[in-house]
N, C-alpha and C positions, 0 to 999 in steps of 0.2 A: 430684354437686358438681364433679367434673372434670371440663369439660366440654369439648369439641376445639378446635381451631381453625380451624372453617370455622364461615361466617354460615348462618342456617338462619330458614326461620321461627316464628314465637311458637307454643310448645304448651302441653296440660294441664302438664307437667312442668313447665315455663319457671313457666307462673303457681303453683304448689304453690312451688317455690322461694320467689320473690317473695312468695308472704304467709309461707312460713315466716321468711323474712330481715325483713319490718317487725315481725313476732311479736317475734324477737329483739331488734330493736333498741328496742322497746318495753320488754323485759321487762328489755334491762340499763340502761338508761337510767331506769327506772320509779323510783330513790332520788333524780334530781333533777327528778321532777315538781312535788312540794308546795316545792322549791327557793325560795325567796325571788327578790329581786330583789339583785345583788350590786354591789360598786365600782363601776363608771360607770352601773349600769345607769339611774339615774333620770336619768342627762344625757342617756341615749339616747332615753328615751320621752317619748312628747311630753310638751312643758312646756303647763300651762295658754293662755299666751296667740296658744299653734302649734293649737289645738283646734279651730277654725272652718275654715270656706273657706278664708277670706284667708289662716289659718294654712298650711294647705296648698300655698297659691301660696307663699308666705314658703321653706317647705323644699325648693322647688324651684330656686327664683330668688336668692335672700337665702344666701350663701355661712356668713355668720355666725350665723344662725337657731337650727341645730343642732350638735350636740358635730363631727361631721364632716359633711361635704359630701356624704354618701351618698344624693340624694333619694331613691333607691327603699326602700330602706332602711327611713326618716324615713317614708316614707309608706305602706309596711306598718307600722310603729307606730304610727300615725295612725288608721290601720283599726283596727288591733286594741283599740289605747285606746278606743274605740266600740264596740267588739265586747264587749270581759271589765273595762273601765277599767284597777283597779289587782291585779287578780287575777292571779297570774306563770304559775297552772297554762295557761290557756292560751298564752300566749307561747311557754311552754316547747312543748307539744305542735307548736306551729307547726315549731320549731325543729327537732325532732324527723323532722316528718313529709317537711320540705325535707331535711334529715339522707339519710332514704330515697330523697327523691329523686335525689338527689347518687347516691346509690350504683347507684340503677337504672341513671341517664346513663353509670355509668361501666361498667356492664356492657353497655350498646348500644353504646357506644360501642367499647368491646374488642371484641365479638361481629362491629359492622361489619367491623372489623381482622382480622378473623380469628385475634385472639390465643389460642392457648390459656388455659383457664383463667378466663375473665373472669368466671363467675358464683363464684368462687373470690376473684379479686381482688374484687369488690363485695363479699363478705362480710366479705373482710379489712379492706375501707376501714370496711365500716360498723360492725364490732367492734373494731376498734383503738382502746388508750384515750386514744393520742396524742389523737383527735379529740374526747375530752372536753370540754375547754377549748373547745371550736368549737361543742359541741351543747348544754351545760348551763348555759353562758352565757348571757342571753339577751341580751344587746350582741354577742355573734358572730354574730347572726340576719345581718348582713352576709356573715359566711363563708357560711354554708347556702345565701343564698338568690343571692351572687353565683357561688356553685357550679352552680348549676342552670341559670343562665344561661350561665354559661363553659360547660360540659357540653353544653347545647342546642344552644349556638353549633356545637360544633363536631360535633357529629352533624347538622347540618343544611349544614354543609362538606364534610362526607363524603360526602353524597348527592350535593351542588354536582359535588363532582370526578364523579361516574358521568356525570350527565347535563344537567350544563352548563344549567341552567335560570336564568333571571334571576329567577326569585319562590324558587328556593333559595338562593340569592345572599343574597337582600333580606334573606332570613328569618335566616339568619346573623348576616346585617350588625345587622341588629335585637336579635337576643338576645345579640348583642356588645354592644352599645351600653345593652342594661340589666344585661348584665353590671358596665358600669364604671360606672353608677349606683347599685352595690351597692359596690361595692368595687374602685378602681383598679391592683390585684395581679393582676386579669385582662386586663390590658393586654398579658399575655405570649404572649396566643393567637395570636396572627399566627406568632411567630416560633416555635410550639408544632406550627402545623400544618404550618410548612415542612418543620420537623424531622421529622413524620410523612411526609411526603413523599420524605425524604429516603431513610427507613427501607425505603420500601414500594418504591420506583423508582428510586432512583440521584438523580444531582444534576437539581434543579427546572428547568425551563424557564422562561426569565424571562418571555414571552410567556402562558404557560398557567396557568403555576401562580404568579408571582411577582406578578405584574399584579394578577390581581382580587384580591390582599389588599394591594396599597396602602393602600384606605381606611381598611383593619383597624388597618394602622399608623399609619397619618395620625390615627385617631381615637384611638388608643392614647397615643400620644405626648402628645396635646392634654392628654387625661384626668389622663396622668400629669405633667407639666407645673405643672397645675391642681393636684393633689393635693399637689404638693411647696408651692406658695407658701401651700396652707390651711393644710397642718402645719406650718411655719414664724413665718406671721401670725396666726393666726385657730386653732391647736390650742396652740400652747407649743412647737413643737419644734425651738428655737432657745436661747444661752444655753451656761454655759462646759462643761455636762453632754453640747454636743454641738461641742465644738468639740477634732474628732479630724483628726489627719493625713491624707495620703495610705497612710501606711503601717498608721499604726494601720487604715484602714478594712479595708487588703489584710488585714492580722492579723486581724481580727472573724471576716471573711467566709471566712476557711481555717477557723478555730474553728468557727463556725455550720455550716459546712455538715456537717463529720465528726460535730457534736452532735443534730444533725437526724436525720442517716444513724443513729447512735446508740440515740437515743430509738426510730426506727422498725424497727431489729434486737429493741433491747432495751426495751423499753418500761418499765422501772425508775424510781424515787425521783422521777416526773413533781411538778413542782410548780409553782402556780400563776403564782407570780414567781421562776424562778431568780436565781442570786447574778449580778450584775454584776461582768464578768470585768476585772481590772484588766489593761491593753491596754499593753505596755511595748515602745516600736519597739527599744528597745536592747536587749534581751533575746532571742539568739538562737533558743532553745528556741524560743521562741514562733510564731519563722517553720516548724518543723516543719509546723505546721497545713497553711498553704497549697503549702507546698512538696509534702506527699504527696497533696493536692488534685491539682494541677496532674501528677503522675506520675500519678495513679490516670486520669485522663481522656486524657494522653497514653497510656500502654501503651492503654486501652482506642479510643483510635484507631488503634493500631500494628496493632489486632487486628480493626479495624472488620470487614474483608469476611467474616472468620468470627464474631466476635459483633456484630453491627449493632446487636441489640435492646439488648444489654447497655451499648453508648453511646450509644442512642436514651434510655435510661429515664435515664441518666445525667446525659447534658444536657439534657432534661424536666425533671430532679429541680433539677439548679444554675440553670437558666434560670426556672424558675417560682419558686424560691428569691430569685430575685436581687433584686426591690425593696428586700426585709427582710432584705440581707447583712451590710447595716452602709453601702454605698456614697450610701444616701438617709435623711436625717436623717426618724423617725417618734417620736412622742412616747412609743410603751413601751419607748425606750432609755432616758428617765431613770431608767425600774427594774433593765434587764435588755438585755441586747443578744440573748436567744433567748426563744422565747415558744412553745409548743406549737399555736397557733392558727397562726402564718406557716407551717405546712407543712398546710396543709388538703390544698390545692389539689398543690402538688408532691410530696407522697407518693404521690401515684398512679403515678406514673413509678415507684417501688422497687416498689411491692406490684404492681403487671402483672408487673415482671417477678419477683418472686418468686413469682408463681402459676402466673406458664409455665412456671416451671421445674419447681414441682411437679406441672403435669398432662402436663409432658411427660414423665417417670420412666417408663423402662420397665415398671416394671410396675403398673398400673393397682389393683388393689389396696393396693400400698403408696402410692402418691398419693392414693389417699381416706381410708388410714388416717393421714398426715400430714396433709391437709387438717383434718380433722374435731378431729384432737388442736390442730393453728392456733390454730383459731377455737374450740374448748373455750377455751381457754389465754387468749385474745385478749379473750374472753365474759366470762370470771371476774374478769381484771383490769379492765376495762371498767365491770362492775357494782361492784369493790370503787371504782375511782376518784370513779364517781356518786355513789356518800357523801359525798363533799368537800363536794360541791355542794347538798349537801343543805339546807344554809342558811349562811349568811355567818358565822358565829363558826366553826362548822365548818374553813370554807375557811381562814379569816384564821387559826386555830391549826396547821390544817395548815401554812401558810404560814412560819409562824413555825419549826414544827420542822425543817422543809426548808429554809429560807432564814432562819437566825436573824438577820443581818445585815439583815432585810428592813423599812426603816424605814415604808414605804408598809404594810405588815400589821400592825406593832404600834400606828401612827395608824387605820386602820381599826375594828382590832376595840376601839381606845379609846372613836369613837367611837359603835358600836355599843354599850359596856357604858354609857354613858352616857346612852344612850336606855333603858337598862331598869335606872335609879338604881343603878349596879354602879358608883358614884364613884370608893370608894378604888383599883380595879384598876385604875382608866379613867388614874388621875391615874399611876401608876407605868408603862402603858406609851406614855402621850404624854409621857411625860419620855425614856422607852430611846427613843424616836422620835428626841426634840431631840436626845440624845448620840449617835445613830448619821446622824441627818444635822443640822448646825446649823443653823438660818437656816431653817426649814422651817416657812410659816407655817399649814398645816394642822394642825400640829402643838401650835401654842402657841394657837391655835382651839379643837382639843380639853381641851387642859391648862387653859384659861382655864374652859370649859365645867366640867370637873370641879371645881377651885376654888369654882367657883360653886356646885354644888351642896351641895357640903361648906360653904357658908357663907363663903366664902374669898373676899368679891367685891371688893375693893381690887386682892389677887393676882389675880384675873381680870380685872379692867379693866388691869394690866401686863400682861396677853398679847394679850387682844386688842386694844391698840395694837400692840403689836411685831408683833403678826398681819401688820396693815396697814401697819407701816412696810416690813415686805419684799415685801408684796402690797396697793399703794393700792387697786385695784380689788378685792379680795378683799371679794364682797359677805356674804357670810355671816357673818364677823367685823365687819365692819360695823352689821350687822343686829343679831347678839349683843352687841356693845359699847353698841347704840344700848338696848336693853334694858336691860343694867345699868345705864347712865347714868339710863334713866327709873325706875327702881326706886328709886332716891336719890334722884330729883327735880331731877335736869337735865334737865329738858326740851326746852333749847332747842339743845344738843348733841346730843341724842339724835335731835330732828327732825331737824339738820343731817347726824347718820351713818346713818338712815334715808334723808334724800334720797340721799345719795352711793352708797349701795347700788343702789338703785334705778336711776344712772344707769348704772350698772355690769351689772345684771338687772332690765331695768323687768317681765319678765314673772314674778316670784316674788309669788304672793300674800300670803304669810306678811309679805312687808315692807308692802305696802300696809296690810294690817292694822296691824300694828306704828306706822306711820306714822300711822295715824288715828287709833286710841286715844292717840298721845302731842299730836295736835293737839286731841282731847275736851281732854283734861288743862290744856290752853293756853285752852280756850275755840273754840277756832276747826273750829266745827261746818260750816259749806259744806265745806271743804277734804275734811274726815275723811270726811265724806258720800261725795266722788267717790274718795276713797282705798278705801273697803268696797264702791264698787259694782265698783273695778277686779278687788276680793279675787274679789268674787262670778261675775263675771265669767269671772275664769282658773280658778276652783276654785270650781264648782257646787255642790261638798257641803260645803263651809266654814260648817261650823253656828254658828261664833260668829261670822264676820261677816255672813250672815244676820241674827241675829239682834241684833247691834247696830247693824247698817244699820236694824231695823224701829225698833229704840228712840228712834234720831237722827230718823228721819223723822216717829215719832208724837210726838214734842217738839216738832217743828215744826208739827207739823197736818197733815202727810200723810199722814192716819191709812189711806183706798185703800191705798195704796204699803208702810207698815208693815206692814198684814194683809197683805199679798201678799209679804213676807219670813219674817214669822214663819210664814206658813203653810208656803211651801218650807225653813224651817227644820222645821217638824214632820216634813215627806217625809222627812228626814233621819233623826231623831230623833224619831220618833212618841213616846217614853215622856218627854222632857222636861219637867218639871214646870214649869220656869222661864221654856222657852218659851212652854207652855198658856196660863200665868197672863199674861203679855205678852200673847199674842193675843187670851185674853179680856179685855183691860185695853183694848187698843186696840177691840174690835167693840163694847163700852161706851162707848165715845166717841164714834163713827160712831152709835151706835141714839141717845144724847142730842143729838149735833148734828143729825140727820135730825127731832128729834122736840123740838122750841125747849119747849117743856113742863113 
């Protein structure tokens, strides 16, 4: 497990590691396999009308398409949505299995380096539970898989620097560049590898070593550039929740980093949304943070030529840190200004150098015996964390008990209880939601929902207006308002908050649907027709607009087209009685019209 620090090549040994380490990370990660799908995850997979080709080209080119701009991303869920559709156990395993890759790159990568220790540190990266959050997630597939790419990139720089090849250049340049198609936090590799450089030979050559990552930068820049005005425009991450000072940002970002450093010493009370720090620039104390920041980095330069690595790993750690310090406005600050997932990638800087230091221990014995207690220790917490995630009520109570303050987890697991008729509870913590943040229209979304189910729909049509008076666009209170209005028999409101929805999300099925059964209602059967073929369209397995696309069409005599609904409504739903009797209603009308008799 301690292994030197000279580069060697690949042996029996090497590979016995390597499956014993996917073994592991199999076995502690195994409680968020059957994991569900959690908070963003269904903004991240594809949406029904992203499903096609064209959809494909949309998530590449169409900025607005998906939750972020991540195409590579967007388009390994795209894959995968064809591969398993809505089943998470695969997703996850993906996530997993880039998880290990991530850890192997970072053991090549140390090994090129000749760092001691590096199949030590890959262990540590791959059993640390900080990286839960990053691998049980399945919206983190962004970390994993722009890990492997950052990670490649720069094993493929390290060859570059031996032997100066333009097709190792390119190769680089390339798995940089779907690096920042996965996630634009890897924008930090240019000024990652200088620092390697810096480490290995003294100060860079601008000629040698500065030059050929120009483009690294140049592309870095663009990426990151881009990613600030999607977070802004096109994610939410603008508004009075982000409108902090200069100083306040300095104070985040002293805080975030010693919490990061923290978490990855101590790996304790992790939880999925920490508290959001209230950020006071008048409050002395506060500058503590960055103040022992900024000493901890100066002594560790005063002392550079004797410890190098120890301010190599250092400024790796603040440097790869630094998009999520607080200095760039990202949308999970309106929860939380720290998040367990932004140190994916910069924790590798502390665990290299904490594994060098234990395989460099004189005595070699006692470094395998500290190794091995690590990653025991590292393992256990690791698998007890995988339980969170074991399904979303789970997470969202954990949440709650860690972050009672947390209005986003008690809106959540509201409205989870609310999908499985759990009203009364649903309606008390979408209320703790409103008192702990006002104005919050997810919240009066869910309370309206509860209401409703409790029979309460006056009171629920007052929330889900207020929904939409603080979110016009908010298509999903939209949709629900436009329901209870049809339930009462307004109709002609109800169209009008289905359309508005719809301009808001034309690719949700569920509104199409909704839309056309309240034009049935109205009479006005063409419209509703193109409204159910849109449903059918985005959601293939949508058995009831199937099957009343078949009903509408065999009213009108397109009795072909109905039997070719109801029959893909059966594929669905083979034991359907309701359908049966439809299908054979309509091939009774086809055998009498075929047979004038």
């Amino acid at each position: 497990m301690v292994d030197g620090g000279t580069a060697r090549s690949f042996g029996p040994r090497d590979g016995l590691f390597l499956a014993a380490l996917l073994a592991a990370i199999l076995l502690v990660y195994r409680p968020a396999w059957s994991g569900g799908f959690l908070w963003d995850d269904a903004a991240h997979l594809t949406r029904g009308d992203l499903r096609s080709w064209q959809g494909l080209w949309r998530i590449w080119f169409d900025p607005g398409a998906t939750q972020q701009h991540y195409p590579l991303v967007h388009s390994a869920f795209w894959l995968q949505q064809r591969l398993w559709g809505n089943d998470p156990t695969g997703y996850h395993l993906v996530t997993v299995l880039l998880h290990f890759g991530a850890a192997l790159l970072v053991a090549l990568n140390l090994r090129k380096l000749a760092v001691p220790g590096a199949y030590l540190a890959a262990a540590i990266f791959a059993l640390h539970p900080v990286h839960v959050e990053s691998v049980a997630w399945i919206t983190e597939l962004k970390n994993t898989l722009s890990a492997v790419f950052y990670l490649g990139a720069a094993l493929a720089w390290l060859h570059f620097e031996e032997r100066r090849q333009l097709r190792t250049w390119l190769l680089a340049l390339l798995l940089f560049a779907l690096a920042l198609c996965s996630k634009t936090v890897t924008a930090t590799l240019p000024a990652a590898l200088l620092l390697v450089h810096w480490w290995r030979r003294g100060r860079p050559s601008w000629r040698r070593d500065v030059v050929p990552l120009l483009p690294f930068f140049a592309l870095g820049a663009v990426a990151g550039l881009f990613t600030i005005w999607v977070e802004r425009r096109l994610v939410g991450a603008e508004g009075a929740a982000f409108d902090l000072s200069a100083a306040q940002r300095g104070l985040i970002a002293g805080r975030a980093a010693w919490f990061y450093l923290g978490k990855l010493v101590w790996p304790a009370d992790l939880v999925f949304i920490y508290p959001r720090w209230n950020v006071d620039a008048l409050a002395l104390s506060q500058y503590l943070y960055p103040a022992a920041a900024v000493a901890a980095v100066g002594g560790l330069w005063a002392r550079r030529k004797r410890f190098p690595g120890a301010l190599a790993a250092a400024l790796f750690f603040l440097g790869t840190l630094f998009p999520a310090l607080g200095f760039f406005d990202v949308y999970p600050f309106l929860f939380s200004f720290v998040a367990d997932h932004f140190q994916y990638l910069a924790s590798i800087g502390i665990i290299a150098l904490a594994a060098s230091g234990i395989a460099s221990m004189p005595r070699r014995r006692a470094g395998q015996g500290v190794s091995l207690a690590v990653l025991a220790i590292l393992a256990a917490l690791t698998w007890k964390q995988s339980h969170l995630y074991a399904d979303a009520e789970t997470l969202y109570r954990a949440t709650i008990r860690g972050n009672p303050a947390c209005w986003m987890a008690y809106n959540n697991l509201a409205g989870l209880l609310i999908s499985r008729d759990a009203a009364d509870e649903a309606e008390g913590l979408a209320r703790t939601a409103l008192k702990l943040k006002p104005g919050y229209p997810e919240a009066h979304n869910n309370l309206a929902l509860a209401l409703a189910r409790r029979g309460q729909s006056d009171e629920a049509i007052v929330h889900y207006r207020q929904a939409i008076e603080l979110s016009p666009g908010y298509a999903e209170a939209r949709n629900n308002l436009g329901f209870a209005l049809a339930a009462r028999g307004d109709l002609d409101e109800a169209i009008f908050q289905y359309r508005k929805a719809l301009e808001s999300e034309p690719g949700r099925a569920g509104i199409h649907y909704n839309l056309a059964m309240a034009l049935v209602a109205r009479g006005q059967v063409l419209p509703a027709v193109s409204h159910l073929r849109r449903a059918v369209e985005m959601q293939p397995d949508f058995l009831e607009a199937h099957n009343n696309l078949g009903i509408l069409l065999a009213r009108s005599g397109r009795l072909d087209e109905a039997i070719e609904q109801f029959r893909q409504a059966l594929e669905i739903a083979p034991g359907s009685p309701e359908v049966r009797k439809n299908l054979d209603v309509a091939l009774g009308g086809r055998r009498r019209a075929d047979d004038p008799r």
